[in-house]
N, C-alpha and C positions, 0 to 999 in steps of 0.2 A: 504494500500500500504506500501512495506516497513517491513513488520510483519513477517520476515521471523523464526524466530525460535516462536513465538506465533503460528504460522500457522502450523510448525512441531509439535511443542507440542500437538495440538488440532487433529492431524492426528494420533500419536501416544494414542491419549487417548482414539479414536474411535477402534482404534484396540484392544487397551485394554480393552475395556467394551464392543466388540462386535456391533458395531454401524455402519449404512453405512455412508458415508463421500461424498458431493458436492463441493468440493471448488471453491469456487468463485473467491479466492485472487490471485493476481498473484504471489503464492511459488507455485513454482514446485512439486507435487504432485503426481497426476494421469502421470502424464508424466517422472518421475523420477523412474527407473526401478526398486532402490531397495523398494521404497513403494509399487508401483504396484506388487511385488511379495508377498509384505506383507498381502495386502491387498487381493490376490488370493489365499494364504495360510491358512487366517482367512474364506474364503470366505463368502467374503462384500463388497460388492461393491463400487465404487469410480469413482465419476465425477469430471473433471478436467480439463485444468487449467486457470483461470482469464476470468471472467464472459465474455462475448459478448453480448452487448443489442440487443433489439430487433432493433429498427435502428439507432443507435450510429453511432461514427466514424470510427471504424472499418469494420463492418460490411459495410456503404458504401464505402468506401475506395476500401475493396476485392473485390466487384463488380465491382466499375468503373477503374480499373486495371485487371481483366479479362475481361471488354468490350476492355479496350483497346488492349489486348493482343490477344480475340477470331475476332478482325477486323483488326487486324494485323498492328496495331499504334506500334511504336519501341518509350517503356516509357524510356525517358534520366535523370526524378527526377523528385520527389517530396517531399512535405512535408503535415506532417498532426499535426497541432498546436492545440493543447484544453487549455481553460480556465474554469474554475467554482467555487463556491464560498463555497463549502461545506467541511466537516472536509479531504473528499481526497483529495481535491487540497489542501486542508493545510498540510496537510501532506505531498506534494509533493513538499512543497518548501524546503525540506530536502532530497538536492541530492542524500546523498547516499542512500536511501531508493528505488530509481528509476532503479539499474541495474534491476530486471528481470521482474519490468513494461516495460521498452523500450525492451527487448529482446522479450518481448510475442506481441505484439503490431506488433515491427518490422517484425516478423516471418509470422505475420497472414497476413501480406500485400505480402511477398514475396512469400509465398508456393502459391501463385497464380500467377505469374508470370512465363515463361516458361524460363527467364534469368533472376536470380537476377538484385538487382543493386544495385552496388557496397556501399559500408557504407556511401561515403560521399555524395550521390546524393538522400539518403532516408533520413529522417530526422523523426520520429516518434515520438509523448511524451508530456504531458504537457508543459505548459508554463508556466500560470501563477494564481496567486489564486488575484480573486475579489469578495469580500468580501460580498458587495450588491447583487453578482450574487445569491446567495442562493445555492437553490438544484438545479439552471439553470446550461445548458454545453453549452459551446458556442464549434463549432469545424471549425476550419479554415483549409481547405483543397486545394492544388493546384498541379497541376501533368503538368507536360510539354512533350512532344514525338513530334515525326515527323509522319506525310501521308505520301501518294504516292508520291514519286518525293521529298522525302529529305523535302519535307515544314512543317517548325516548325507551332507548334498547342500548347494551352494551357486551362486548365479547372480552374475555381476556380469556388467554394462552400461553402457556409458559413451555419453550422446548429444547433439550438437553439432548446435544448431540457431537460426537469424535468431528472434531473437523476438516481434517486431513482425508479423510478417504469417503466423507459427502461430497468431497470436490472432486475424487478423482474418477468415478464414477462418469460424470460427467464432460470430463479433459477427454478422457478415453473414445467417448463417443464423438469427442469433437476433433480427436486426430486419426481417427480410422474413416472420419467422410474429410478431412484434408487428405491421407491419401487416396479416396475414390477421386478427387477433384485433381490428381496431381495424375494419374492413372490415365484420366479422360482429358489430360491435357485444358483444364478449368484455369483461370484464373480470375486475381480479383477475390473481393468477398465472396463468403458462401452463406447466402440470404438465413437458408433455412436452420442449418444448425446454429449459426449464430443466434437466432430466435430462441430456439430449445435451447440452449445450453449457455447463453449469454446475459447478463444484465440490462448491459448497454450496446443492443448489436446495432447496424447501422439499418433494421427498420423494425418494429418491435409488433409480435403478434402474440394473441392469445395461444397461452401454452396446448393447447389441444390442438388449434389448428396449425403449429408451429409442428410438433409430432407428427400431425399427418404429412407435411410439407418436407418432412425428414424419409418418410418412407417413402414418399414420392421420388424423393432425391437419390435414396438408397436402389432404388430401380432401374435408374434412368428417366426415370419420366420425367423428369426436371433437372436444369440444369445446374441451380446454383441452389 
């Protein structure tokens, strides 16, 4: 977190050596247009951007905000708190390292939403690094809306998870369709995994239609 010219540097030296590129980090990447040209010029492919675990706090987060949203709950705030003991959270207790972790985090929760909501009522981001936690994630999640009839409602969730191999679950599937894309001669971004397996890919779809968009991809039936 925080690595942001490390993480240009390593994007740049994959184009220079000819290399496809997964990032996992949250620097803007595959989503940042002038690398994705670069990267479709070299043609080589590039996934991107800031890992999404297999079921993290993100990933449930975008869920149960389009449950709210496909049942027609009006979400007025939330927040989503993480704690964990590993060299990320230490690194995240150096604030400025955190602009475009909270921007990719924040984004992934709103692009599912059919009305944002507003800066001061989402709250996205680490909290705090505990030490004893280890590779544990603790994620403290609560959203508040109204039902029918104006009547306030509120959710909380609390979820304790290894964080290391939530993530890699996911890397996995996002460098064995870099090399189908390297295979088929692809280059450029690869829309669809990025979707599935990204925070901040450079176009953001609902996780369900994002998996189907993967098996399409998985087949041939799509290209990127």
């Amino acid at each position: 977190v925080g690595s942001e010219e490390a993480t240009r540097y390593y994007a740049n030296c994959c184009l220079d050596a000819g290399v496809a590129f997964v990032n996992c980090m949250p620097v803007f990447i595959a989503s940042n247009k002038e690398f994705a040209r670069r990267f479709e010029e070299k043609n080589l492919p590039v996934v991107g951007d800031d890992i999404k675990s297999q079921i993290g706090a993100t990933i449930i987060h975008r869920t149960l905000a389009k449950l709210f949203t496909d049942r027609g709950v009006k979400i007025d705030r939330t927040y989503q708190l993480n704690v964990g003991g590993n060299t990320d959270f230490l690194n995240m207790l150096a604030r400025d390292r955190l602009k475009s972790k909270k921007i990719s985090k924040t984004e992934a929760v709103q692009s599912v939403l059919d009305v944002p909501l507003e800066a001061r009522n989402i709250h996205i981001g680490p909290s705090d690094y505990v030490p004893w936690l280890n590779d544990n994630k603790l994620c403290f999640l609560r959203m508040e809306g109204r039902i029918f009839g104006d009547v306030p409602m509120n959710l909380e969730l609390r979820l304790s998870v290894e964080d290391s191999p939530n993530s890699a679950g996911s890397a996995i599937d996002a460098i064995r369709c870099c090399k189908l894309a390297l295979d088929r001669g692809i280059g450029g971004p690869l829309i669809s995994i990025s979707a599935y397996t990204m925070k901040h890919p450079p176009i953001q779809y609902p996780d369900d239609v994002a998996r189907d968009m993967v098996k399409e991809f998985i087949q041939g039936k799509r290209e990127r």
